[in-house]
PATOR-217739 format. One record per residue (C-alpha): residue number from 1; residue in three letters; x, z, y. Coordinates in Angstrom, 3 decimals. Layout:
BEGIN
num=NUM	residuo=ALA	x=X	z=Z	y=Y .
...
This chain:
BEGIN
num=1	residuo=UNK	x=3.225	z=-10.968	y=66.897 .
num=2	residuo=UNK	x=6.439	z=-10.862	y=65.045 .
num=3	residuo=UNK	x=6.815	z=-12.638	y=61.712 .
num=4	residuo=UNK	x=6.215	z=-10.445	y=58.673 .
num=5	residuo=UNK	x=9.009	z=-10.579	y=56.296 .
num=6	residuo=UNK	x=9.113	z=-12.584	y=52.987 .
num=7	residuo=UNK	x=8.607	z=-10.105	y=50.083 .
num=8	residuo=UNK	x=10.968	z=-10.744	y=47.461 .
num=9	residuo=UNK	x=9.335	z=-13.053	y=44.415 .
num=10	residuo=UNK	x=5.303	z=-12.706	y=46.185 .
num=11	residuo=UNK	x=3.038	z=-15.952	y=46.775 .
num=12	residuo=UNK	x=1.011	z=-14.417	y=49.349 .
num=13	residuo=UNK	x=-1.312	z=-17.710	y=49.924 .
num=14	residuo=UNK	x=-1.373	z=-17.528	y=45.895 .
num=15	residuo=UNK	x=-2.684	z=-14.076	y=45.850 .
num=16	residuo=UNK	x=-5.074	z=-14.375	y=48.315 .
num=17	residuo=UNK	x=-6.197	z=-17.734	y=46.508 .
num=18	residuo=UNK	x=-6.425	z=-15.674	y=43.360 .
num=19	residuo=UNK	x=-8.588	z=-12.990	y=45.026 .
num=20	residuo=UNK	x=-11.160	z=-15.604	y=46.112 .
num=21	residuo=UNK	x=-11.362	z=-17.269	y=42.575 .
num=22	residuo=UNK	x=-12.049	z=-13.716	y=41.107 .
num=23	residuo=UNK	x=-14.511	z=-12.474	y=43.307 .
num=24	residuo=UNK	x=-16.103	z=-15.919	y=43.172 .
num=25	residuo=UNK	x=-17.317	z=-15.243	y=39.550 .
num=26	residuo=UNK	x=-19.131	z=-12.266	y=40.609 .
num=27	residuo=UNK	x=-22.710	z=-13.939	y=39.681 .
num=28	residuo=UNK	x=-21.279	z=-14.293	y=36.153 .
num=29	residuo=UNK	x=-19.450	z=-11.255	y=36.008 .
num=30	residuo=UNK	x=-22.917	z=-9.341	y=36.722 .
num=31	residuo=UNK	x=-25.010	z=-11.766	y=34.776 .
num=32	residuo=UNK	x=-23.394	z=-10.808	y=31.398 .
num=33	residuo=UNK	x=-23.763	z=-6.979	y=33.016 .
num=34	residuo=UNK	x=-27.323	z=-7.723	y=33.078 .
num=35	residuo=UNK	x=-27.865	z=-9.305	y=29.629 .
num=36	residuo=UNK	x=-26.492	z=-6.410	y=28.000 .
num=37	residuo=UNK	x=-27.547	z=-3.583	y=30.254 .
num=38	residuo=UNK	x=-31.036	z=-5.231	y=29.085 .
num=39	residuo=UNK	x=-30.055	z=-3.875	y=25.704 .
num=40	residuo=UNK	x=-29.872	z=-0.456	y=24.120 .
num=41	residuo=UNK	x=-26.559	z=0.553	y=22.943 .
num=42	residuo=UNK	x=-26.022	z=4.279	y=21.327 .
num=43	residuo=UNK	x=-22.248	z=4.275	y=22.594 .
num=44	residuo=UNK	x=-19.832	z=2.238	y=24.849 .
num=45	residuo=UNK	x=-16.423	z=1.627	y=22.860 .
num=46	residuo=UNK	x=-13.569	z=0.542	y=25.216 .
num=47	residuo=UNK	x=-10.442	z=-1.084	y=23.212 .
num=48	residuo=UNK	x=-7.225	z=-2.210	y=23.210 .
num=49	residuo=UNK	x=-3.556	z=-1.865	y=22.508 .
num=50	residuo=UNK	x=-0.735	z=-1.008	y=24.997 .
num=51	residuo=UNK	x=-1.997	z=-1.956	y=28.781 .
num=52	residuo=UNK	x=-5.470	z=-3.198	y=27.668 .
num=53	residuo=UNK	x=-5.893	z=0.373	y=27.107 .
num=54	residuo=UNK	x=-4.137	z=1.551	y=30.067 .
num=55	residuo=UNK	x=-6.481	z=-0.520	y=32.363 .
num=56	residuo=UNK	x=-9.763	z=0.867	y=30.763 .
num=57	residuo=UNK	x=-8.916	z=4.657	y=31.333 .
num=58	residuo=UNK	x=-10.389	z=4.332	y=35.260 .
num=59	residuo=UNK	x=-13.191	z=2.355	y=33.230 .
num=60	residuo=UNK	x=-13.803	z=5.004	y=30.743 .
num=61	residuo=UNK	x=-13.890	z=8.251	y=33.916 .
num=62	residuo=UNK	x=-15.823	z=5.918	y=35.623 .
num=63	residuo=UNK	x=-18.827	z=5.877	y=32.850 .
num=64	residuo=UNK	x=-17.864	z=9.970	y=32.781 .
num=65	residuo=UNK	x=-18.153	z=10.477	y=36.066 .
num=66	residuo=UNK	x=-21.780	z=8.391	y=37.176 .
num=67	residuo=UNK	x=-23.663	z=8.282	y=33.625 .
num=68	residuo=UNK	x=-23.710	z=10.379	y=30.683 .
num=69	residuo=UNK	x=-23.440	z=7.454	y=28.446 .
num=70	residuo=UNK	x=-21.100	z=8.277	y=25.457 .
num=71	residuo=UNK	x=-18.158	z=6.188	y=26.086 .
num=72	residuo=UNK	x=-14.924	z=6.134	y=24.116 .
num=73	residuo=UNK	x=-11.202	z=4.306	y=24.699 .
num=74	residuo=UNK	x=-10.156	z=3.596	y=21.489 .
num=75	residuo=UNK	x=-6.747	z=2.357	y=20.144 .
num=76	residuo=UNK	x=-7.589	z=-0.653	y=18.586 .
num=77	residuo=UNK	x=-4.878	z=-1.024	y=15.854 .
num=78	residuo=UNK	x=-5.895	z=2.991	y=14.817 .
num=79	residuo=UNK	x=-9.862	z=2.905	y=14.849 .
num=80	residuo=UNK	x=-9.552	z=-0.725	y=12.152 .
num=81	residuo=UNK	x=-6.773	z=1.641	y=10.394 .
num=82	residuo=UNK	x=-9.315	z=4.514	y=10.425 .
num=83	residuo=UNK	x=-12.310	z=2.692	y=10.341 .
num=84	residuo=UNK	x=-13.342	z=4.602	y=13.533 .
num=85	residuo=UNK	x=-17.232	z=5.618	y=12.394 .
num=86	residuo=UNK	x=-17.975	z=5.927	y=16.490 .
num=87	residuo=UNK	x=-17.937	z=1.940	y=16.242 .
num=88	residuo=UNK	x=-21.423	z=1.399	y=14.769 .
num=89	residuo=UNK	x=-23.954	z=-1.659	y=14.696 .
num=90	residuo=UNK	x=-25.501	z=-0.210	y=17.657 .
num=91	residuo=UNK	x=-22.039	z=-0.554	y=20.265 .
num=92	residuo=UNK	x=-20.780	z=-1.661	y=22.778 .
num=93	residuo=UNK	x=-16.861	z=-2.561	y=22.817 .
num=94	residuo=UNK	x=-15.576	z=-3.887	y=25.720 .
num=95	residuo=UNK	x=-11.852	z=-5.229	y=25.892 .
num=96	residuo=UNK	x=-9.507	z=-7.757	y=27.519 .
num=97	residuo=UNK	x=-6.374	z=-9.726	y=26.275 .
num=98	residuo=UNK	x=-4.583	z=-12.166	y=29.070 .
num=99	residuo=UNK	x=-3.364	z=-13.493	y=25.980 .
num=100	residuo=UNK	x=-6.231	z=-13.981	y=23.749 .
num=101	residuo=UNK	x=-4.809	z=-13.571	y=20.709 .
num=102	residuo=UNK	x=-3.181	z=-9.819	y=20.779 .
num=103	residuo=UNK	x=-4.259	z=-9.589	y=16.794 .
num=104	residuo=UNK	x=-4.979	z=-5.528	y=16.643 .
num=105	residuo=UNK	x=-7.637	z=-6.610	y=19.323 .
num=106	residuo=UNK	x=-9.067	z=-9.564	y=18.027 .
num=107	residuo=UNK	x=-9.146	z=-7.535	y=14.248 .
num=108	residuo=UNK	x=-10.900	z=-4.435	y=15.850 .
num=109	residuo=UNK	x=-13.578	z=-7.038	y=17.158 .
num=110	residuo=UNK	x=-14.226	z=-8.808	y=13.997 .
num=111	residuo=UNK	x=-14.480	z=-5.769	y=12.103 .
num=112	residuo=UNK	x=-17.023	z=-4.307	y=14.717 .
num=113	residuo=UNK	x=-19.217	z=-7.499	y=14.524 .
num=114	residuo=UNK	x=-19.021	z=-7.339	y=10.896 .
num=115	residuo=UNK	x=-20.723	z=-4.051	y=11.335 .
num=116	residuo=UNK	x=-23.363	z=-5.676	y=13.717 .
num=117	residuo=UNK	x=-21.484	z=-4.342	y=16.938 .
num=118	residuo=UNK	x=-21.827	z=-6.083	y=20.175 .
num=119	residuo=UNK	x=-18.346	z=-7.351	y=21.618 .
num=120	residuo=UNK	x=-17.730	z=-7.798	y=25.616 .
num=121	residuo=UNK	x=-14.072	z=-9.691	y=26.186 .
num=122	residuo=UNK	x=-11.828	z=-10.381	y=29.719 .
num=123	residuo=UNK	x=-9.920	z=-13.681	y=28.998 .
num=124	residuo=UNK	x=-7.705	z=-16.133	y=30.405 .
num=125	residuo=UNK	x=-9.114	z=-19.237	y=28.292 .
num=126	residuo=UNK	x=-12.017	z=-19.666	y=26.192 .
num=127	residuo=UNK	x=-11.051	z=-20.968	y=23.122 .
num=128	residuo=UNK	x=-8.735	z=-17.978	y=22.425 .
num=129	residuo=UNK	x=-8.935	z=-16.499	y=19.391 .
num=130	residuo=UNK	x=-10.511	z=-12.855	y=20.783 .
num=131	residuo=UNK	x=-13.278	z=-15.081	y=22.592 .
num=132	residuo=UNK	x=-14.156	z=-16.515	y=19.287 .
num=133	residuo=UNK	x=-15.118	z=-13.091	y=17.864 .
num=134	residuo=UNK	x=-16.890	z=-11.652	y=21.072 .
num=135	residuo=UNK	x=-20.630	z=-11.981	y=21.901 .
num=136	residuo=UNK	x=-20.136	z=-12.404	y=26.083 .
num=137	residuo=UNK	x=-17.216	z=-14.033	y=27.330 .
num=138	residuo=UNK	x=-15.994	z=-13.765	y=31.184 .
num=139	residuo=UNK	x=-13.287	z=-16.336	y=31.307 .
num=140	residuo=UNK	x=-10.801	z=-15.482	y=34.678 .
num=141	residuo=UNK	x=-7.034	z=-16.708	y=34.107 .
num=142	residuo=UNK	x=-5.866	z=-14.718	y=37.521 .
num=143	residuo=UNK	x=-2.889	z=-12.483	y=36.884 .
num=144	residuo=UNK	x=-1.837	z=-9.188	y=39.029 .
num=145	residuo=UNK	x=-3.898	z=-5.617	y=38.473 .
num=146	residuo=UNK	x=-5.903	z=-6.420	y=41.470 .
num=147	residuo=UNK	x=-7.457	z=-8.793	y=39.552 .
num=148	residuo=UNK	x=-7.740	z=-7.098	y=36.518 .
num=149	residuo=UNK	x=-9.752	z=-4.430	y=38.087 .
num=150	residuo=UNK	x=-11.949	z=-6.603	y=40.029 .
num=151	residuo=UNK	x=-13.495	z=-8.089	y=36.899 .
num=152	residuo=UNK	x=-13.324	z=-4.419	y=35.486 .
num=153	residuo=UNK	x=-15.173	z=-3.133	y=37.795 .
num=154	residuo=UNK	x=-17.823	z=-5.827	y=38.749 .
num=155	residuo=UNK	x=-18.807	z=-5.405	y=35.473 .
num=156	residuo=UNK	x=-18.941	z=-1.663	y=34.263 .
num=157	residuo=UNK	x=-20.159	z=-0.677	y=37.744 .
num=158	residuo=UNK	x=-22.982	z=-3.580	y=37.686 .
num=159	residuo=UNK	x=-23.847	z=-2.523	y=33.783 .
num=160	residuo=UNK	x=-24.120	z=1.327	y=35.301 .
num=161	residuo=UNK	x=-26.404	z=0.015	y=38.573 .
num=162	residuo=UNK	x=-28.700	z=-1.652	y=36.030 .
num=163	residuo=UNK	x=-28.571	z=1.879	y=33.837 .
num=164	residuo=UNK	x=-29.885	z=3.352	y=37.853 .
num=165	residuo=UNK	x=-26.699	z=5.834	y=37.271 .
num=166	residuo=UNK	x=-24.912	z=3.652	y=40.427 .
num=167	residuo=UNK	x=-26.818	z=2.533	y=43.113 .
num=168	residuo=UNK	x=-24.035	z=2.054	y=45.578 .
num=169	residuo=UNK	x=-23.591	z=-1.360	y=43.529 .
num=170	residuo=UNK	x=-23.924	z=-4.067	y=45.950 .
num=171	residuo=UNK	x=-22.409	z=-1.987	y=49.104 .
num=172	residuo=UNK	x=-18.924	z=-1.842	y=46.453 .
num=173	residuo=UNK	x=-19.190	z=-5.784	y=45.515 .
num=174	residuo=UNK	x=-19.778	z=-6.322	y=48.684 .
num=175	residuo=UNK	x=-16.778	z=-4.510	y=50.074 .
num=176	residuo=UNK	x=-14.630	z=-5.908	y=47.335 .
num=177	residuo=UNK	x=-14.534	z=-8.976	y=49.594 .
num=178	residuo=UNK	x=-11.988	z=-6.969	y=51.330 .
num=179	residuo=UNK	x=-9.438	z=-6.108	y=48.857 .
num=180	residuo=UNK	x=-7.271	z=-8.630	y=48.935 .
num=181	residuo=UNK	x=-6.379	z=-9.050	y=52.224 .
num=182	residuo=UNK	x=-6.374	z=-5.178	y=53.171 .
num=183	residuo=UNK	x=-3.620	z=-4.846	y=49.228 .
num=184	residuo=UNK	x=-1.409	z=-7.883	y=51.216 .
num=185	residuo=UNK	x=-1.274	z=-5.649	y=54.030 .
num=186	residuo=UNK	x=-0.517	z=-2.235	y=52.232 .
num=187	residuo=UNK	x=2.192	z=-4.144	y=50.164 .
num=188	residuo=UNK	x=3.732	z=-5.244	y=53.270 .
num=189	residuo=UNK	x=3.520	z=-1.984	y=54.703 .
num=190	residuo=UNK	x=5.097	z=-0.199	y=51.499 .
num=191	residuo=UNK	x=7.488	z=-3.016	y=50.151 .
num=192	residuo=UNK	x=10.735	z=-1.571	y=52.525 .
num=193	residuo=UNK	x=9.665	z=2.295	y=50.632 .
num=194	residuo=UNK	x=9.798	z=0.489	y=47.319 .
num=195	residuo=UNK	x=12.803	z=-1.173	y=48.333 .
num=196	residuo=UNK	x=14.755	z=1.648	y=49.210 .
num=197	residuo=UNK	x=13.900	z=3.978	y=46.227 .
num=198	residuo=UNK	x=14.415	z=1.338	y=43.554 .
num=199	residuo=UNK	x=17.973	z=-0.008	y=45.415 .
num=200	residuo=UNK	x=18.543	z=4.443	y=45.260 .
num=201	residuo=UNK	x=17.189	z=4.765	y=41.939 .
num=202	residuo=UNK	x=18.016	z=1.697	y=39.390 .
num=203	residuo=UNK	x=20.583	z=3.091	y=37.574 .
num=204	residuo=UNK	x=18.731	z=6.336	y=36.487 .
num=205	residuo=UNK	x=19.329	z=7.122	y=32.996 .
num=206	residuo=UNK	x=16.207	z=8.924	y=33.120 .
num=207	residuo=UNK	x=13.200	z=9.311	y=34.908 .
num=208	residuo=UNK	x=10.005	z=11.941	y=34.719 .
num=209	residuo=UNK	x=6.930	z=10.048	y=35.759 .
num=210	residuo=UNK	x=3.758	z=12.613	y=36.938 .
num=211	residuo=UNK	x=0.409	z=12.034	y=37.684 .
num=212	residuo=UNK	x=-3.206	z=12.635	y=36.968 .
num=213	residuo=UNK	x=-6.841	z=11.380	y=36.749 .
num=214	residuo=UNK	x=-8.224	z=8.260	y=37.981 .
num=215	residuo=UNK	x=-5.091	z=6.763	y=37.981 .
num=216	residuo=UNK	x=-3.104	z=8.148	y=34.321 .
num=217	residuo=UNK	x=-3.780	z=5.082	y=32.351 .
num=218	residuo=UNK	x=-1.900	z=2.990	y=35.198 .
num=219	residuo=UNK	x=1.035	z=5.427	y=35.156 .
num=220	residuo=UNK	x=0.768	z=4.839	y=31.571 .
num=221	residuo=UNK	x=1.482	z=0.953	y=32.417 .
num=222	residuo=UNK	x=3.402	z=1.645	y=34.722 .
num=223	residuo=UNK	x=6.360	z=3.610	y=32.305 .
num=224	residuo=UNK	x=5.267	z=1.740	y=29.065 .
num=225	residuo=UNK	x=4.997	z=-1.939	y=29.895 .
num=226	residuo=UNK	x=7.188	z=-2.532	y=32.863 .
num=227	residuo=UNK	x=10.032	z=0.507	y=32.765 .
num=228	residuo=UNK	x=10.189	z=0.343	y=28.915 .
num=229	residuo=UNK	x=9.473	z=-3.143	y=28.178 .
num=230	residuo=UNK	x=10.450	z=-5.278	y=31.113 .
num=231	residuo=UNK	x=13.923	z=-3.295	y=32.184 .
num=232	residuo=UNK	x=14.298	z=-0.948	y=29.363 .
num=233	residuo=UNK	x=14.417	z=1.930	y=31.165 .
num=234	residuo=UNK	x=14.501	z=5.516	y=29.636 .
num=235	residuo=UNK	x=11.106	z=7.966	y=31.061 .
num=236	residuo=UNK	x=9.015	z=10.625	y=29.965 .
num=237	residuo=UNK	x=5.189	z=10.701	y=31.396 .
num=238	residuo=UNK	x=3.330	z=13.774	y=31.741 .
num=239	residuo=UNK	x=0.310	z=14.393	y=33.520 .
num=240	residuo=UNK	x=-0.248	z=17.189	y=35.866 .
num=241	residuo=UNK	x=-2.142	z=19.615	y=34.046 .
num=242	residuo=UNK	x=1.037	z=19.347	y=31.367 .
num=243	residuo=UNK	x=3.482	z=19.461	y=33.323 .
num=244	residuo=UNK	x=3.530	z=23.329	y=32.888 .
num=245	residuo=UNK	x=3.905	z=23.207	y=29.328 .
num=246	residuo=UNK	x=6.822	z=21.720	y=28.107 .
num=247	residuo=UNK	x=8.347	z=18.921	y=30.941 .
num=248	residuo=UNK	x=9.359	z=21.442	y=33.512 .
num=249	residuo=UNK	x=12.132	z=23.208	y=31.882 .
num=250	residuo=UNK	x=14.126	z=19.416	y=31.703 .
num=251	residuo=UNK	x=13.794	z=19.128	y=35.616 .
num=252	residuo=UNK	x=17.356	z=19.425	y=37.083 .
num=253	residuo=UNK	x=19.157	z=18.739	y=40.576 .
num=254	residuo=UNK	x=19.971	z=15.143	y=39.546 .
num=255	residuo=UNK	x=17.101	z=14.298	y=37.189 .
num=256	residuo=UNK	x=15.340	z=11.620	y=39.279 .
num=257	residuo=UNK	x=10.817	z=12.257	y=39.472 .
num=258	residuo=UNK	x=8.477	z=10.350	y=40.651 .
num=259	residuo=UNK	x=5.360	z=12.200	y=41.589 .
num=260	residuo=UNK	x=2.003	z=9.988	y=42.316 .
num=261	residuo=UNK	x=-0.400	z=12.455	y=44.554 .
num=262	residuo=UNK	x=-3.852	z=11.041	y=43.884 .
num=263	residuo=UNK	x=-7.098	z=11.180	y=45.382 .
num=264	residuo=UNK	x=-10.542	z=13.283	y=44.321 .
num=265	residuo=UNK	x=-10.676	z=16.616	y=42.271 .
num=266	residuo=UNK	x=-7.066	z=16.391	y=40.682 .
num=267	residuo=UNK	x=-5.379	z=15.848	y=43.632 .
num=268	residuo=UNK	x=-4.575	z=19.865	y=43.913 .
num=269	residuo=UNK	x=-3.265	z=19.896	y=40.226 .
num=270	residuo=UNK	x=-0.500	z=17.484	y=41.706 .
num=271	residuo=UNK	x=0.130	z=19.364	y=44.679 .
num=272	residuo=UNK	x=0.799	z=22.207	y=42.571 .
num=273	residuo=UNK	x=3.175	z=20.438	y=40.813 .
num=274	residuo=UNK	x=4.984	z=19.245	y=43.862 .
num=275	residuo=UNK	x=5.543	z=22.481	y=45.274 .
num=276	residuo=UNK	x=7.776	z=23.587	y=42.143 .
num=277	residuo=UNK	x=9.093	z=20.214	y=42.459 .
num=278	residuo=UNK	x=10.671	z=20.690	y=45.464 .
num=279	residuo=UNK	x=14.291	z=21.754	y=45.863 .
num=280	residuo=UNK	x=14.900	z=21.946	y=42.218 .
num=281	residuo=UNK	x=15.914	z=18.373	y=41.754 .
num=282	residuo=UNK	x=17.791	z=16.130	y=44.869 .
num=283	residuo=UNK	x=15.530	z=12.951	y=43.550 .
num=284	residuo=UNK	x=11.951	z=13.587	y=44.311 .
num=285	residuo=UNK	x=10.121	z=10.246	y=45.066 .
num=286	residuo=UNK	x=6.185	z=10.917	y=45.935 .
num=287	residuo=UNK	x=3.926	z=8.314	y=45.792 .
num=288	residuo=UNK	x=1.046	z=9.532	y=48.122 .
num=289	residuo=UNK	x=-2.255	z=7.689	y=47.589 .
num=290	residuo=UNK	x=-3.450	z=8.589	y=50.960 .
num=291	residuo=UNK	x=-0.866	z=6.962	y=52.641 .
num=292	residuo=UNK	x=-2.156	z=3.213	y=50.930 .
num=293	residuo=UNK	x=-5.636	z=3.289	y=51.366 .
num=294	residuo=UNK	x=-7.647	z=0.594	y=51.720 .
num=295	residuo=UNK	x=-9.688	z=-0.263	y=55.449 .
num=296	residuo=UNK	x=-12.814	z=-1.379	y=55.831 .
num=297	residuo=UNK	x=-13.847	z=0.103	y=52.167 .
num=298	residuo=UNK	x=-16.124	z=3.466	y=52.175 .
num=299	residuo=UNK	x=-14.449	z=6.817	y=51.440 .
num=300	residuo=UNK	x=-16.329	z=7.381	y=48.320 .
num=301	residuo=UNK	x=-14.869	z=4.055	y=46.666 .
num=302	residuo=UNK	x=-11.476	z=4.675	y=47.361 .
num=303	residuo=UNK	x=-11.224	z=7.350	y=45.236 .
num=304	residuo=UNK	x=-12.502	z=4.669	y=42.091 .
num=305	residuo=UNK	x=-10.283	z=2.314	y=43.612 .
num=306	residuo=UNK	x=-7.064	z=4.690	y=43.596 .
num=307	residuo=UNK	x=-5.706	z=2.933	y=40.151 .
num=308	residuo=UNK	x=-5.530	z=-0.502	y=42.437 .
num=309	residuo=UNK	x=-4.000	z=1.558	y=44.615 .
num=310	residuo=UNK	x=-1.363	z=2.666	y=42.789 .
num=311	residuo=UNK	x=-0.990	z=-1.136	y=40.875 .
num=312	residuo=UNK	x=-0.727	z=-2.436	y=44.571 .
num=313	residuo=UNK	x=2.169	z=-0.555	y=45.578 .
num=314	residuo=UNK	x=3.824	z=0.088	y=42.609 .
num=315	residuo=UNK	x=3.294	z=-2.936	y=39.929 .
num=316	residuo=UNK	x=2.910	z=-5.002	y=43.267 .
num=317	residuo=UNK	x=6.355	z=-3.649	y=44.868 .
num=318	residuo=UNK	x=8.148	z=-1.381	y=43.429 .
num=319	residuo=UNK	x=8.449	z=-3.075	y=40.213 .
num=320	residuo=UNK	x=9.780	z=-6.977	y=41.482 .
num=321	residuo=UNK	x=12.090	z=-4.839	y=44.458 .
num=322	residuo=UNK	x=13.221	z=-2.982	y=40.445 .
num=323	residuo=UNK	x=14.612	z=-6.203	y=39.024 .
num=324	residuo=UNK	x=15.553	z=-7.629	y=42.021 .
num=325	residuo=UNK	x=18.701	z=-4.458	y=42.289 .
num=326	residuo=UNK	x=18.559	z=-4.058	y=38.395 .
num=327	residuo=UNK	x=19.210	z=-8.074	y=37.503 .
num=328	residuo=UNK	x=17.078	z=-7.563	y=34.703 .
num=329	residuo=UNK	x=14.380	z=-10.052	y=34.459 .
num=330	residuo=UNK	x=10.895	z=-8.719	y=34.200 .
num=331	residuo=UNK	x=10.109	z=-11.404	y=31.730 .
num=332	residuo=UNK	x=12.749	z=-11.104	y=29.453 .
num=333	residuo=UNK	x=12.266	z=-9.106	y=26.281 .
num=334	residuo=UNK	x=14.263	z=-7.991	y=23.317 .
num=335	residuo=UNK	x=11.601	z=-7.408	y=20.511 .
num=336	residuo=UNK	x=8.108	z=-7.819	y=21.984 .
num=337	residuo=UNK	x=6.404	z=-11.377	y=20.572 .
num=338	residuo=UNK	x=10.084	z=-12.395	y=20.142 .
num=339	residuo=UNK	x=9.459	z=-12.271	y=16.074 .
num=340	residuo=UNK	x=6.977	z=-11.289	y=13.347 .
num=341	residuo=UNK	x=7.160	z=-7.422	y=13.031 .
């Protein structure tokens, strides 16, 4: 077989390695599930600022769609300014924080202890300062959203199994074995599509970003915290079913969108969106879910799964093939944690 090609700035033996080291902290991961699925909680409050929150939208439609547990994704810095009375002493917040110390997290989980709340934290290190206000602790240091959703998902979809509102559990975990391997070989398959639109598309002085569902909150990451922050680049995000009101009437000929075609219900609310689409502006990317699934995992998990997905293709790709043709560094920053603000 012919050598695959080197994808620019990718450890492949490192992300494989970092699969393995996730999914080998399943047991805990589904332990703490366990402890607090033994428990009765009146409402599950998911929290966070900027991609924190991002990352728990698919959490938060995946409680909607299988239970009918309340469950709410909160901003964290605006329920502490509000005082948010859907945190009571009877919640559940779950949040995350590679850092550990993002303070309008930590804050929001004080303040909901203080009120005799239960707190749920994804970490890198366990002596952060967001560990030190949270009642379980799942400790993973493994970057890349693959990872992120792992743990995200062993863990709401285990709570929900012991709640008898998902009893596909241990056919998913099990699959999840898989994902690694079968995202390395989608990324190879997509990275010379990522490199041609971004080496097309890099000096866009604006971009419209569409998409809906399961996968919104990683659009939302997508445009926020790597277009805005990591190569400040202009976009506007709308989802499907807005589209039609307002975002429209600003596509031109030489206005450049990108149009993610998910999977499940929605999917026809972004086909409907790509017919007007085309011919009215010369840069149309679509990002077609169905052409990146995942083998070897069931049908009806790769609609839950379409977030990774997108992350694997896009974060994966699209975003280091981005500063490779844009020389901007995706670690450099102007304002974020360069100062006190």
């Amino acid at each position: 077989m012919p050598k695959r090609e080197e994808m620019y700035k990718f450890d492949e033996q490192k992300f494989l390695l970092d699969g393995l080291k996730v999914y080998a902290i399943r047991v805990s991961i589904e332990e703490a599930a366990d402890r607090l699925a033994g428990r009765q909680f009146s409402n599950l409050v998911l929290t966070g600022v900027g991609g924190t929150t991002a990352e728990l939208h698919a959490v938060r439609r995946i409680v909607e769609i299988y239970s009918d547990i309340p469950v709410h994704l909160l901003n964290a810095a605006e329920a502490r300014a509000c005082a948010d009375r859907r945190i009571t002493k009877d919640s559940l917040l779950i949040t995350a924080s590679k850092s550990g110390d993002t303070k309008e997290t930590v804050e929001i989980c004080r303040y909901a202890r203080e009120l005799g709340a239960t707190v749920a934290s994804f970490v890198a290190t366990a002596d952060c300062p967001l560990a030190k206000v949270s009642d379980e602790v799942i400790v993973s240091p493994e970057e890349g959203m693959e990872n992120t959703y792992l743990r995200l998902y062993l863990f709401i979809l285990r709570y929900l199994y012991q709640k008898g509102c998902f009893p596909a559990y241990e056919r998913f975990a099990d699959q999840m074995k898989r994902l690694h391997p079968e995202a390395l070989r989608v990324k190879h398959r997509y990275d010379a599509t990522a490199d041609e639109n971004t080496r097309k598309y890099y000096k866009e002085p604006y971009q419209i970003w569409i998409g809906s569902d399961m996968v919104f909150g990683e659009l939302t990451l997508l445009t926020m915290c790597v277009l805005e922050e990591m190569q400040w680049m202009r976009n506007r995000l709308v989802s499907s079913a807005e589209f039609f009101h307002g975002t429209l009437e600003l596509v031109e000929k030489d206005v450049m969108v990108t149009l993610v075609k998910g999977l499940g219900p929605c999917r026809e609310l972004d086909e409907r969106v790509e017919r007007f689409l085309q011919g009215r502006t010369d840069k149309l990317v679509v990002v077609d879910l169905e052409e990146v699934r995942l083998t070897g995992i069931d049908e009806e998990f790769q609609y839950l799964l379409s977030p990774v997905l997108f992350a694997n293709v896009m974060e994966g790709r699209y975003c280091w093939n981005l500063e490779k043709y844009s020389g901007h560094d995706l670690s450099i920053r102007r304002y974020y944690r360069q100062f006190e603000y």
